[in-house]
C-alpha positions in Angstrom: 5.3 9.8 7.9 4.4 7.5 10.4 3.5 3.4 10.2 1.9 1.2 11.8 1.9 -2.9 10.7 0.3 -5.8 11.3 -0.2 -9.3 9.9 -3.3 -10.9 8.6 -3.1 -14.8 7.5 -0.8 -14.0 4.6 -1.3 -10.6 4.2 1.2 -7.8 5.8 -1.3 -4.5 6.3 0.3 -1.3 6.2 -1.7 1.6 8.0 0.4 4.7 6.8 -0.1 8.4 8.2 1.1 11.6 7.1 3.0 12.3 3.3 3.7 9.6 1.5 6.1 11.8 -1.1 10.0 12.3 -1.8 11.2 13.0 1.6 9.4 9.6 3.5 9.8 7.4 0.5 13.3 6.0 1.1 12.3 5.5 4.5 8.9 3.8 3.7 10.6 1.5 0.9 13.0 0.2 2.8 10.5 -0.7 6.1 8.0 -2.4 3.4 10.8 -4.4 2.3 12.1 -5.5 5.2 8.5 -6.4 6.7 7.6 -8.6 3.6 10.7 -10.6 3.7 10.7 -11.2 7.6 6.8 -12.0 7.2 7.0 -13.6 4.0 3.1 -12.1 3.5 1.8 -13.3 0.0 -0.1 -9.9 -0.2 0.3 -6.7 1.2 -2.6 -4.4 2.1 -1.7 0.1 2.4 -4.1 1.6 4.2 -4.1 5.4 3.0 -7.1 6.8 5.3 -4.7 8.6 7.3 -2.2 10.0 4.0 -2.9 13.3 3.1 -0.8 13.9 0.2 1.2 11.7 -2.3 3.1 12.3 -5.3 5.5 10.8 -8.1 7.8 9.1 -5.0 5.1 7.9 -3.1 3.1 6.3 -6.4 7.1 4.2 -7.0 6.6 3.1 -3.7 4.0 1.4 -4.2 4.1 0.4 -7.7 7.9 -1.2 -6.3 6.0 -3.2 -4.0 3.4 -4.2 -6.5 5.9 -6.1 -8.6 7.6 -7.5 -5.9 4.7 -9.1 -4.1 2.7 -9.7 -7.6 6.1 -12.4 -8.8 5.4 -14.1 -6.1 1.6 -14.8 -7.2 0.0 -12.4 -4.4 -1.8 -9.2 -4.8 -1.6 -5.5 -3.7 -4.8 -3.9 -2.5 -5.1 -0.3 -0.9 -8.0 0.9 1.2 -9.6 4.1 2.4 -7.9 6.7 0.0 -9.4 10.2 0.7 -11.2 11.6 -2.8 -7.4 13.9 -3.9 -5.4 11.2 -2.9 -7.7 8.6 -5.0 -8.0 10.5 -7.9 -3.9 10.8 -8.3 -4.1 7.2 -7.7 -6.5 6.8 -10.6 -4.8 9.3 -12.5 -1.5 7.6 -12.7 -2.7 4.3 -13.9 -2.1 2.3 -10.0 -5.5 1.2 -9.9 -5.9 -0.4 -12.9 -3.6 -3.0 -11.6 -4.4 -2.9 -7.8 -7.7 -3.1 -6.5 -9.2 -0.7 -4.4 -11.4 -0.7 -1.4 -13.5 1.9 0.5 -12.3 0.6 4.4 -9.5 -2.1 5.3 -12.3 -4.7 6.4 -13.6 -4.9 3.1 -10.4 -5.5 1.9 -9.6 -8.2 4.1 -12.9 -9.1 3.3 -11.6 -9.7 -0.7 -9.1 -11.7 -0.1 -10.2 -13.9 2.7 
């Protein structure tokens, strides 16, 4: 898996390619980590148009991050998820607690 970042206002965006799944996500927790805390972004926008697949690791990846940034009053928002990749999103519950957007400018867009 590849990553790229950037920062937006507050908000650290995270444009992931590739598998987000048991073998890249050690590697992807530890990079989101560090960027938040060298950032100190309030919110964190993953950008999944480029992710392929994602399973059990990948979902604790992200539902890590949510509680980290969330206890700090900011909010988790993912973009661009491709219709399989979405539905195991939906399936597992993430998205009733972070919203999700079709594209990263409507995201942006959201949270101004």
């Amino acid at each position: 898996m590849e990553l790229e970042t950037s920062f937006d206002g507050q908000t650290l965006l995270v444009f992931l390619y590739g598998d987000l799944d048991l073998n890249t996500a050690d590697g992807l927790r530890t990079t989101l980590d560090e960027k938040l805390d060298e950032t100190a972004a309030v919110n964190l926008l993953v950008d999944l148009s480029h992710v392929a697949f994602i399973d059990s690791s990948g979902l604790g990846v992200l539902l890590g991050r949510y509680k980290q940034v969330s206890r700090s009053g900011g909010k988790v928002l993912l973009s661009g998820a491709k219709p399989h990749v979405h539905n195991i999103l939906e399936l597992s519950g993430l998205l009733r607690i972070m919203e999700d957007f079709s594209s990263t400018d409507e995201a942006l867009a959201k949270i101004g």
